[in-house]
N, C-alpha and C positions, 0 to 999 in steps of 0.2 A: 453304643451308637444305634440311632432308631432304624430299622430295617423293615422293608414293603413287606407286608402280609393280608391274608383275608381279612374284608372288613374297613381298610384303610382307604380313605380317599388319598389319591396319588395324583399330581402335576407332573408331566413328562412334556420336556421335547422330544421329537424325533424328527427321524428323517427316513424313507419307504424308499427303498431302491429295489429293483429286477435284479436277477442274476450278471444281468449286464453291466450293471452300473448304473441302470436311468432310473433318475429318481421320478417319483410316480405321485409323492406327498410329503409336505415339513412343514413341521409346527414353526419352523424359523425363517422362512419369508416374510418380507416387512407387512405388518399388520397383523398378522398371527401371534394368537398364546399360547403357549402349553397345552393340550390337551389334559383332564380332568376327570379321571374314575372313580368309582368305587369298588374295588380288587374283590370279587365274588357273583360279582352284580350282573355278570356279562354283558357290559357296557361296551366293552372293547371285543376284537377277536381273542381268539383263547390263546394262542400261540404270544400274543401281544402283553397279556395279560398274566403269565405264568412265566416270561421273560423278565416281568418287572418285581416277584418275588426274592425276598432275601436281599435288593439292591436296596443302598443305604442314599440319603442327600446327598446331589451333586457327584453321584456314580456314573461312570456310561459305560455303555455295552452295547454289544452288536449281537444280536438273535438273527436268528434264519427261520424262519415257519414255511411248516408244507401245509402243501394245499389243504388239508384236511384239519390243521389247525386256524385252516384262515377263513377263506371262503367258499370253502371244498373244492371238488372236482372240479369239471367241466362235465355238462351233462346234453348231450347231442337230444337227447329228447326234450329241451327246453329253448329250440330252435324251430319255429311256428311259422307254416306259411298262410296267412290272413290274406282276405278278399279285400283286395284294394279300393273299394267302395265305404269298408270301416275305419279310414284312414281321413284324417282333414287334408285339403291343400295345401302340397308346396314340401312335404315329406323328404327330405334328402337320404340318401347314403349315410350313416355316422350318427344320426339324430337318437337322443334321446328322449324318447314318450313316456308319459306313466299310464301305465292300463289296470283294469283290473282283473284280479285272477279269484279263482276260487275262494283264498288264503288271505284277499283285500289287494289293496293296492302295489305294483310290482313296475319298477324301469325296465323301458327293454332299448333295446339297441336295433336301430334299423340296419340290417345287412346290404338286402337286395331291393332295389324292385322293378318289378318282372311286369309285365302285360294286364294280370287279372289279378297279380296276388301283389304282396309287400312281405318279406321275408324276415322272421323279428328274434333276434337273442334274449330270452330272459332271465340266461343266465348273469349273475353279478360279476364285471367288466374282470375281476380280478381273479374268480374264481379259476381255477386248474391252475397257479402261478406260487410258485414259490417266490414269497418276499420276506427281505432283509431289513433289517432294522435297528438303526440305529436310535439307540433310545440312554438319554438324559435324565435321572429324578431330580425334578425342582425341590416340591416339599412333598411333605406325608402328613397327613391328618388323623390321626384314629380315632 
C-alpha cells in the first residue's frame, strides 16, 4: 500500500479545532477541496505536514501540534502602538490590515484604539495555540 513520504504531492481533508472543540478551519464545508501539498516543500505547517507521513489512502488521524510546530509562540513584542494618523478611516476593533514590515507585507490585527495611537497585533491570529487536526489522505502523487 502507497504511504505519504518526502517529495509526495498529498490531498488531505481536514478539520482545525482548539483545545476546546471549536473548529477554527475544514476542507469539508460545502465549496471546499482538499487541501494539496508537496510533503518537504513547507507548503503546510510542519506539525500538519509530519502528521501526514507514513498515512496511507483514505487513512484518518487526529494530530495535535504545539505552537512551535505551527505558528510559534505568541510574541508580545509583535504588539505595536502606531500614530492614528497612519491609519485610513473607519478602522474598527477586530479589523484585519495588511501593512508592511521590514521582511514585506504582514496582517495585523487591530486591538485597541486609543486617542493618538491605534494598537496593532502582528502576530499570526493562531500563533501561541495548540491545534488539532483531524486529517483525511484523499490521494498521493509521487
Amino acid at each position: 500500500m502507497n504511504k505519504v513520504k518526502i517529495g509526495d504531492t498529498v490531498s488531505v481533508n481536514y478539520t482545525g479545532k482548539f483545545e476546546d472543540g471549536t473548529i477554527f478551519d475544514s476542507s469539508l464545508v460545502e465549496g471546499r477541496e482538499p487541501i494539496t501539498a508537496k510533503i518537504g516543500e513547507k507548503q503546510v505547517i510542519p506539525g500538519f505536514e509530519n502528521g501526514l507521513i507514513e498515512m496511507a489512502i483514505g487513512e484518518k488521524k487526529t494530530v495535535e501540534i504545539e505552537p512551535e510546530d505551527a505558528y510559534g509562540s505568541y510574541k508580545s513584542e509583535m504588539v505595536f502602538d502606531i500614530p492614528k494618523t497612519q491609519f485610513p478611516e473607519g478602522v474598527n476593533v477586530g479589523d484585519i490590515l495588511n501593512a508592511q514590515s521590514q521582511m514585506g507585507p504582514v496582517n495585523v490585527t487591530v486591538l485597541e484604539i486609543g486617542e493618538e495611537t491605534i494598537k496593532i497585533d502582528a502576530n499570526h491570529p493562531l500563533a501561541g495555540k495548540k491545534l488539532i487536526f483531524d486529517l483525511e489522505v484523499v490521494s498521493i502523487t509521487e
